[in-house]
C-alpha positions as CSV (number, residue, x, y, z in Angstrom):
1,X,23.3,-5.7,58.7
2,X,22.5,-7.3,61.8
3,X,22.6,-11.0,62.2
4,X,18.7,-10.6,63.2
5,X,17.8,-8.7,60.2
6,X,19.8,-11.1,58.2
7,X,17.2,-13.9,59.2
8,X,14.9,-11.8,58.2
9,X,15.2,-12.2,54.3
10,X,14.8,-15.0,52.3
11,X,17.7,-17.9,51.4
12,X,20.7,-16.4,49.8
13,X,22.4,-18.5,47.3
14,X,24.7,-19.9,49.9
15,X,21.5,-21.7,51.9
16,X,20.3,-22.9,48.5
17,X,23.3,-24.8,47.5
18,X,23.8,-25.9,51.0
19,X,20.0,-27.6,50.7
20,X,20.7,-28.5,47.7
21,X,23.5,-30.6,48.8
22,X,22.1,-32.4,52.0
23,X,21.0,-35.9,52.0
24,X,17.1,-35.4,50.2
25,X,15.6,-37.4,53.6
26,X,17.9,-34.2,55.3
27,X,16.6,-31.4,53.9
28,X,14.3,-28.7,55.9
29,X,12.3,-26.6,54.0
30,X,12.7,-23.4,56.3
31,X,10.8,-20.0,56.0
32,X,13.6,-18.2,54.3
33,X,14.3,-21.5,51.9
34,X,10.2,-21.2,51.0
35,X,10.8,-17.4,51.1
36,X,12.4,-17.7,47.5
37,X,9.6,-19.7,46.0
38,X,7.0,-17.3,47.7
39,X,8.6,-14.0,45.9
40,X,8.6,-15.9,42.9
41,X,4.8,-16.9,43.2
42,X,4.1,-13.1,44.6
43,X,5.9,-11.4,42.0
44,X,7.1,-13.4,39.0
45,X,11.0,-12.7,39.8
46,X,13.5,-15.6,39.6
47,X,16.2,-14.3,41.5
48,X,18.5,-17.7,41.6
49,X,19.6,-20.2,39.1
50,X,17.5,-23.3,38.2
51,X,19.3,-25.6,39.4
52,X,19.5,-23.9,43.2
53,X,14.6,-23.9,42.8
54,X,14.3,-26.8,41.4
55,X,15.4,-29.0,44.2
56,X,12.8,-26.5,46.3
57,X,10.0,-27.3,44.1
58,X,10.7,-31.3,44.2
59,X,11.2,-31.5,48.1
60,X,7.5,-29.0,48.7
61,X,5.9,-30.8,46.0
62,X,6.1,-34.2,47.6
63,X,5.5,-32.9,50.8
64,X,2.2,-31.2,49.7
65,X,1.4,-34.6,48.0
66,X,1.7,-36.5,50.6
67,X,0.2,-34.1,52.9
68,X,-3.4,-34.3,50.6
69,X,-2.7,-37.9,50.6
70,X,-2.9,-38.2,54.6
71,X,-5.6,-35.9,54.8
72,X,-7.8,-38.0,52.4
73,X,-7.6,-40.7,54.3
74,X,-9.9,-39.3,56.8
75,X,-12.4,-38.3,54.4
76,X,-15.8,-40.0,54.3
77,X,-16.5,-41.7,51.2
78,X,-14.1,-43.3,48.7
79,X,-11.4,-41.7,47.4
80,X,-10.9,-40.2,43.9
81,X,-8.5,-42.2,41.3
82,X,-5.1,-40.5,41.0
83,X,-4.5,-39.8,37.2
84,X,-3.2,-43.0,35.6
85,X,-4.0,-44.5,38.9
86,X,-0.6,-43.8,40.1
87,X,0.4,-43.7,43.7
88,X,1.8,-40.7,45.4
89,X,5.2,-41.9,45.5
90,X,4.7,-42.6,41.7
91,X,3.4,-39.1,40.9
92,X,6.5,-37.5,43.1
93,X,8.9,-39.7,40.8
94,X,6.8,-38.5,37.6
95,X,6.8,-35.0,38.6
96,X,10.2,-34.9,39.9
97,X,10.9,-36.4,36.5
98,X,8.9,-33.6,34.5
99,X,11.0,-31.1,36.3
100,X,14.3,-32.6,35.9
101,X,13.4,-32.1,31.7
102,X,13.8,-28.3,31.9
103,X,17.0,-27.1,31.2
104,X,15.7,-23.6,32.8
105,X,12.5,-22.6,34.4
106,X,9.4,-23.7,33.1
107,X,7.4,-20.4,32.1
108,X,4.4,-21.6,34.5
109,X,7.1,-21.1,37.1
110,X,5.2,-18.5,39.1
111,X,1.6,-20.4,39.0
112,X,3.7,-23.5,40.2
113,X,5.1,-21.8,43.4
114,X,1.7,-20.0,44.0
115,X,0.1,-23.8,43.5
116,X,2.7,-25.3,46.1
117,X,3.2,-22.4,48.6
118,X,-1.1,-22.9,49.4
119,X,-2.3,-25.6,47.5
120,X,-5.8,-26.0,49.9
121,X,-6.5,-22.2,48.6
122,X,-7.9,-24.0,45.5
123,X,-7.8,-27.5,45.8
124,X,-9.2,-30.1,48.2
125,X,-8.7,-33.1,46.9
126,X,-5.7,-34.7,46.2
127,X,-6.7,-36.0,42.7
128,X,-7.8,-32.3,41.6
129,X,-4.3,-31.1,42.9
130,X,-2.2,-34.0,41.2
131,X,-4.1,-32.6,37.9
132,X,-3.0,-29.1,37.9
133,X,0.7,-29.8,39.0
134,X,0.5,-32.4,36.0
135,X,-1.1,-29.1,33.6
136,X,1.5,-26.6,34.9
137,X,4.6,-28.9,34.0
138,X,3.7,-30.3,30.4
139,X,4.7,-26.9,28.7
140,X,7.8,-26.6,26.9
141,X,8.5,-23.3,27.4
142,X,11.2,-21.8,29.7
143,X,12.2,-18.6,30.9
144,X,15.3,-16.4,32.1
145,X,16.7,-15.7,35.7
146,X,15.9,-12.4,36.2
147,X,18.8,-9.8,35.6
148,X,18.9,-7.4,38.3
149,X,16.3,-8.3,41.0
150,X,17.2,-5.8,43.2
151,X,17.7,-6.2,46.9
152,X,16.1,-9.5,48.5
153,X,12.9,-9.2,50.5
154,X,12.3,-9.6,54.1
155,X,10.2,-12.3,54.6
156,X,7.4,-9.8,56.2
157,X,7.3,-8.3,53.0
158,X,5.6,-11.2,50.9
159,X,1.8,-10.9,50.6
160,X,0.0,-14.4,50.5
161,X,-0.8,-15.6,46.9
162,X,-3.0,-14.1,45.2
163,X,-4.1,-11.1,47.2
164,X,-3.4,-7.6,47.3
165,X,-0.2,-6.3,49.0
166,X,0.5,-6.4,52.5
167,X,-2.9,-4.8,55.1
168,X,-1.8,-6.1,58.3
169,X,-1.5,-9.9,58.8
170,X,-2.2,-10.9,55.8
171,X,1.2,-12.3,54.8
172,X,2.3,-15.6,53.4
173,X,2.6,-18.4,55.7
174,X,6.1,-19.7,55.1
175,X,5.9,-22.4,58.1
């Protein structure tokens, strides 16, 4: 396989670990790393270990928190209270925290990546956000790795969340 097809696909295990070991003020989220939460989110398979997503989640989690958090500050009007009244940097700790109980993947897995991958598809405000993430990680349940995912995708290949397959452009923005 060519070196430029190779880009094409999403992280291999090898990229994973290697994120997963950088310095956490280090670590790039990249299309292809984002690439295995989005085929997770667009088709419910779990092709790598926990403990390779989970730091995924954290690091895209924070960054969409902060993201609604910046953006609120140029909204008119006052702001909605957090739940709790917690900050961001407390609700990253909380939720980092929440994720750092599962011994596997929580079996809102999929709903969590679509939630992260395009949060503003749903929410607006940051409150509203923080309330869902806070919903889809108080279950107790877990679920597998899937055995046998088959080849990975190319990155082209992943539909945005929640719409039909592939028509054109309408593909997942992973930037």
């Amino acid at each position: 396989m060519a070196a430029s097809e190779e880009s094409e696909l999403i992280a291999n295990e090898s990229a994973l670990e290697a994120f997963c070991k950088a310095p956490a003020e280090q670590r790039q989220l990249t299309a292809e790393l984002k690439g295995v939460l989005a085929e997770t989110a667009c088709t419910g398979v779990i092709r790598y270990k926990w403990h390779l997503i989970k730091p995924l989640l954290v690091q895209l989690m924070q960054q969409q928190l902060h993201d609604f958090e910046a953006a609120e500050h140029v909204d008119v009007g006052p702001a909605r209270p957090l739940p709790d009244d917690d900050s961001v940097e407390a609700l990253c700790e909380r939720f980092s925290a929440m994720l750092d109980d599962f011994a596997g993947p929580p079996w809102t897995l999929q709903r969590l990546c679509e939630l992260l991958l395009e949060p503003r598809k749903q929410y607006q405000r940051l409150h509203k956000l923080a309330l869902a993430l806070e919903k889809l990680l108080l279950v107790t349940g877990e679920q597998e790795t899937t055995q046998d995912p088959g080849p990975a995708p190319r990155l082209s290949q992943l539909t945005r969340v929640n719409e039909a397959p592939l028509t054109g452009d309408a593909q997942v923005n992973l930037t």
